[in-house]
Phi, psi and omega in degrees: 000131173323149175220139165269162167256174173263126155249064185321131216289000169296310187302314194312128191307119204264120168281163144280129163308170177246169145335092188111332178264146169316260165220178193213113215253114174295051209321293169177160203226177198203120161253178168309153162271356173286340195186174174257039168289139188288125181261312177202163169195116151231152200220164209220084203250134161261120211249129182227314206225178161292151190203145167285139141284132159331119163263144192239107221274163194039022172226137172239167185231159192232134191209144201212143198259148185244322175217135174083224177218120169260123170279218247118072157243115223245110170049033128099359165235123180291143177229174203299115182292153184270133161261180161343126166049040145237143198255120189255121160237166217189085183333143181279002174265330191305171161269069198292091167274157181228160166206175177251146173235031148241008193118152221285144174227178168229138197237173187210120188209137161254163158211126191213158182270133195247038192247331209232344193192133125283134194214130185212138166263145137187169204246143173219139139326121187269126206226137162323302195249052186235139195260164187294183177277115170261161168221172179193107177178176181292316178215121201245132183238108230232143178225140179245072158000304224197138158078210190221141204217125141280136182221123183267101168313120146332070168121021157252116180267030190259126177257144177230121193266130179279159126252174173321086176113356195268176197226094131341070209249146166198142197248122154222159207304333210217119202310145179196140165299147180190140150221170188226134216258119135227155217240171200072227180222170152118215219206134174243112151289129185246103162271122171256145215220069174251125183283119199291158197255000000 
């Protein structure tokens, strides 16, 4: 059986920012194997002023407000600010200005290559009576946003506790169905990552 790991949000890699993000903490990233092309990457950035997202041409992104309301203009039309656990996406050809519009906030952003991976979020509540998590992709990535989330593998009785910003990760060579029981409270980003063959 496949074992997930664990990423505590202390391990995480601290990037250099662009001009207006704070900082920028690297979860985990995936390249070509041949080069240092980017294949996925994801990260948990703090936004204090407006800032241009970087462009990164064939490649697209998904971005999720984690704290605060993020605005949004895309090629140049403002679109609908993201509040909390709600989700934006966007070429990596567009032209992104972002700002924060209640006061400095925090994200949550993948950018992956669709050339090489299919990739989707969503966010789920943790409920006493909320059914597992199914996924089905290569590599499932479970971020625990809010609260304290135990999490239970299907037909494994090793529990593994997320807290508040840690990262739950699992690699398998090949897209495979996987579900998973979680337990407490608080709020789950579930990303799927599937690598075209």
């Amino acid at each position: 059986m496949s074992q997930w790991q664990i990423k505590r949000q202390d391990t995480y890699s601290v990037e250099p920012g662009v001009p207006g993000v704070e900082n920028v903490y690297e979860i985990l990233r995936t390249e070509s194997p041949t080069s240092r092309n980017l294949r996925w990457r994801l990260a948990r950035v703090d936004i204090a002023m407006p800032f241009v997202f970087p462009t990164r041409g064939g490649c697209q992104h998904i971005l999720s407000a984690l704290e605060g309301r993020i605005a949004l203009t895309i090629d140049e039309r403002e679109a609908a600010p993201l509040a909390p656990w709600e989700i934006g996406r966007f070429s990596g050809d567009s032209r992104v200005a972002c700002h924060p519009a209640d006061g400095p906030v925090r994200g949550l952003s993948l950018c992956y290559d669709p050339r090489h991976y299919g990739a989707r979020l969503q966010w789920s509540t943790i409920r006493p009576d909320a059914p597992p998590v199914r996924c089905h992709a290569s590599t499932i990535i479970l971020f625990c946003a809010l609260g304290e989330v135990t999490l239970i593998p299907l037909g494994s009785q090793e529990a593994l506790t997320l807290h508040a910003g840690d990262s739950a990760v699992l690699v398998t060579p090949n897209p495979q169905t996987h579900s998973v029981t979680l337990l407490g409270g608080g709020h789950v980003g579930v990303f799927e990552l599937t690598a075209f063959q």
